[in-house]
Each structure stands twice: as structure tokens, then as C-alpha cells.
C-alpha positions in Angstrom: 0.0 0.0 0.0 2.3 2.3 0.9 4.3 1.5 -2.3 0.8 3.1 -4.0 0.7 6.0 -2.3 -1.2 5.1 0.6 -0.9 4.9 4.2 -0.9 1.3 5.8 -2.2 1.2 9.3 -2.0 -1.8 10.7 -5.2 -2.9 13.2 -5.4 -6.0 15.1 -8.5 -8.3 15.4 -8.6 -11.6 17.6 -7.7 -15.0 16.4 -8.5 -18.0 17.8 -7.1 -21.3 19.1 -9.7 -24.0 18.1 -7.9 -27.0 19.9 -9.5 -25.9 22.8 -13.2 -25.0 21.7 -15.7 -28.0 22.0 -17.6 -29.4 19.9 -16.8 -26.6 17.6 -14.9 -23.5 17.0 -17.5 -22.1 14.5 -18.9 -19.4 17.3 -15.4 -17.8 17.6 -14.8 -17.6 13.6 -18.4 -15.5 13.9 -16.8 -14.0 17.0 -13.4 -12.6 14.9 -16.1 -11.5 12.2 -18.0 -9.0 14.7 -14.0 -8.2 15.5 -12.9 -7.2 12.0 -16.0 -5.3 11.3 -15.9 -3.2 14.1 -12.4 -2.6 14.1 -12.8 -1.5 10.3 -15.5 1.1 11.4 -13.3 2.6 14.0 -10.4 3.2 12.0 -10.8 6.1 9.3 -9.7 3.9 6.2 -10.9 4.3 2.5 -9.9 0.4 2.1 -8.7 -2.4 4.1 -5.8 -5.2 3.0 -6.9 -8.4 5.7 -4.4 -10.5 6.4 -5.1 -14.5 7.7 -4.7 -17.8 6.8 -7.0 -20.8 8.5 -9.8 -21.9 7.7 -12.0 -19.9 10.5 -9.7 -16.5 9.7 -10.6 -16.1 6.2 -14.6 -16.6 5.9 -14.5 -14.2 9.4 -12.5 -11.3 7.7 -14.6 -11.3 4.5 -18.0 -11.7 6.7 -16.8 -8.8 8.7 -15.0 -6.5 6.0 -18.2 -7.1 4.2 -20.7 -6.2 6.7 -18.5 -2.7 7.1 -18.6 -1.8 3.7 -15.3 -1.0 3.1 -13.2 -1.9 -0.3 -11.1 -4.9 1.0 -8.8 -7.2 -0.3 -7.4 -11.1 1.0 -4.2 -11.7 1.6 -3.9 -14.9 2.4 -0.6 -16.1 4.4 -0.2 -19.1 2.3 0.8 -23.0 3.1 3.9 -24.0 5.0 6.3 -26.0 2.5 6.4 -29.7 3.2 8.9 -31.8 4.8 10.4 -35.0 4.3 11.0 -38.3 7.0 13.1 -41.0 5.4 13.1 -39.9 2.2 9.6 -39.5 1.9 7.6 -36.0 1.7 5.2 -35.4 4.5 2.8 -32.9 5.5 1.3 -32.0 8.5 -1.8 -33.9 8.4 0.2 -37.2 7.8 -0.8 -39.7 10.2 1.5 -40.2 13.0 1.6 -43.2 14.6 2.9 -44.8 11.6 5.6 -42.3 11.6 6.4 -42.8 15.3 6.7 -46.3 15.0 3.2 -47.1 16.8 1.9 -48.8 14.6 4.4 -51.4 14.9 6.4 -51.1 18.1 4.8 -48.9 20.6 8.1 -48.6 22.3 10.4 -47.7 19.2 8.9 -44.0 19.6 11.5 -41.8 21.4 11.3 -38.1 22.4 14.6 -37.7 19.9 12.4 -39.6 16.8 9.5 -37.2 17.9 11.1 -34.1 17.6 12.8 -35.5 14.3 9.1 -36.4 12.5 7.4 -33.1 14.1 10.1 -31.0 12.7 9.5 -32.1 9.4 5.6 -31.9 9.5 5.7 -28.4 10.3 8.6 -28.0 7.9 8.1 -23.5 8.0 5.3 -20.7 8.7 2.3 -21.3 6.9 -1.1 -23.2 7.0 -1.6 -26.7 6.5 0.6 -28.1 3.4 -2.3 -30.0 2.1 -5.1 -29.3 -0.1 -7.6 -28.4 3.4 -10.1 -25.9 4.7 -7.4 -23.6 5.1 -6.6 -23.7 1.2 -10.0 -24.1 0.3 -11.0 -20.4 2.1 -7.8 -19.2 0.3 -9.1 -20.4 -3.3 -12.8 -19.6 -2.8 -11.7 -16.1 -1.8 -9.5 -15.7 -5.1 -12.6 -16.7 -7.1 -15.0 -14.6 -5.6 -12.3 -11.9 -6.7 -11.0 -11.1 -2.7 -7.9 -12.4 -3.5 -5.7 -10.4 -6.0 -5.4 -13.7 -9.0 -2.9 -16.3 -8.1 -2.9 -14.9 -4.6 -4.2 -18.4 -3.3 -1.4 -21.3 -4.2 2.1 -19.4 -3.3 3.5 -21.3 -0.2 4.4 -18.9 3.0 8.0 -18.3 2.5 7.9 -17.3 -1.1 9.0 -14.5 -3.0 5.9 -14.6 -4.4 3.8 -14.2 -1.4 6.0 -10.5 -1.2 4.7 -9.7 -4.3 1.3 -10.7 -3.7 1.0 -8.6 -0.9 2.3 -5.3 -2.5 -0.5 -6.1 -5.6 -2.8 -6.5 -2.9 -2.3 -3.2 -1.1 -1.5 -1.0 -4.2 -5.0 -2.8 -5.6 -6.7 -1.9 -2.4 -4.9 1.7 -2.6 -6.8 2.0 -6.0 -9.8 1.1 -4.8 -9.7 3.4 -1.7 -8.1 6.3 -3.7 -12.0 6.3 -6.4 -13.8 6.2 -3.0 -13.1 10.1 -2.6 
């Protein structure tokens, strides 16, 4: 944004940690909606750039940027890359007593061959390496037009994430600046 000409201010709204909330985290995603519109309406912005990743994040933003009726724009945080145990690429939601050695031998599991498997299942920042809810919100906003195109796919730690963001605040910028 500021690269356009415009003045980024950055706003927080609450996330959530859905281990904890039985049966279902669904209230707090409607929770961080009511958030995000709110905090849009207090701040004096022509255009907002929201910035999440899960699943619950994404719908929540758009619900809430929505209800404010302010231009806004996705930016999606993209996947993590994926690792690799014993030759063979893993992701996160790869089952892991198999990996552990459970499956098997309950006792061949160690804290060292823990550490070794976790550390490749969460291999950098991001959301879920797989195809999941998380990339599914990031795709369904891209083709409802939220997401600047190809905004979606690029993993976390990608140059192209950078320049995603930039299109996304100079678009937003755009949008703000035909508002006056």
C-alpha cells in the first residue's frame, strides 16, 4: 500500500485457538467477524488489505469486512512447505503413529524420533501443506475476486507471497483512492 501511495495502518483483530473449543470453534470464527467489522469502522480507512490464513480467519475477515462496507482485499498467508521423514515428503496432516513407530512397536517411539518427525511436519510458517479448509478459504476467496489472482497457491516463504502482498495493497490503494 504504501508503495501506491497510501498509508498502511496496521489494526489487530482476535484470532483463535480451536484446539480448545468443543464441539466446535465455528462461534469464535463468527466471534473474529464482529472483531474485524468493528475494528474496520473505528479506524478512518478508504480500504482495508486483511491478512489471515485458517480456515476460520478467512470466511471471518470477509464476513466482517463485508458487513463494514469498506473496499477490501485477502491476503492470504499461504501454506507451509512440506517436509520429508526417510526420504519420503510429509505434511502435517500425515498420520502419525505410523511415523512414530506405533503402529508397529509402541516402544520404538522416542522423544529424539518425535522431535525428528514433528520437525519435518511443520517444515516452515504457513497453514496446512495439504489441499484443506485452510486452502480451500484461500481459493474460494480468489474466485470470488478477494484475493488479487494467483494470490491463493504461493506457499508462505515465497517470494511470491512478497509480491502478492504489494499487488494487494497497491489494488486496495486504487480502490480506496476512487472512494473520494
Amino acid at each position: 500500500m504504501l508503495l501506491a501511495g497510501g498509508l498502511p495502518v496496521e489494526f489487530p483483530t482476535i484470532s483463535i485457538h480451536e484446539s480448545f473449543a468443543h464441539p466446535t470453534s465455528m462461534f469464535l470464527r463468527n466471534l473474529m467477524s464482529i472483531d474485524t467489522e468493528e475494528m474496520i469502522r473505528a479506524q478512518p480507512m478508504d480500504a482495508v488489505v486483511l491478512i489471515g490464513g485458517c480456515d476460520k480467519t478467512v470466511p471471518a475477515q470477509l464476513m466482517g469486512a463485508a458487513s463494514a462496507g469498506v473496499p477490501a482485499m485477502q491476503l492470504v498467508t499461504g501454506s507451509m512447505l512440506t517436509g520429508s521423514h526417510r526420504g519420503e515428503t510429509r505434511g502435517r496432516l500425515h498420520r502419525l503413529p505410523p511415523l512414530l513407530g506405533h503402529a508397529t512397536a509402541p516402544r520404538r517411539s522416542t522423544p529424539t524420533r518425535s522431535r525428528a518427525v514433528n520437525n519435518q511436519l511443520v517444515a516452515s510458517v504457513g497453514t496446512c501443506s495439504v489441499m484443506g479448509t485452510a486452502s480451500t478459504m484461500a481459493c474460494i476467496a480468489e474466485a470470488l475476486g478477494m484475493c488479487v489472482p494467483g494470490g491463493a497457491s504461493p506457499p508462505a516463504v515465497t517470494a511470491d507471497r512478497i509480491r502478492i502482498a504489494e499487488h494487494s495493497g497497491a489494488r486496495r490503494r486504487a480502490d480506496g483512492a476512487a472512494i473520494d
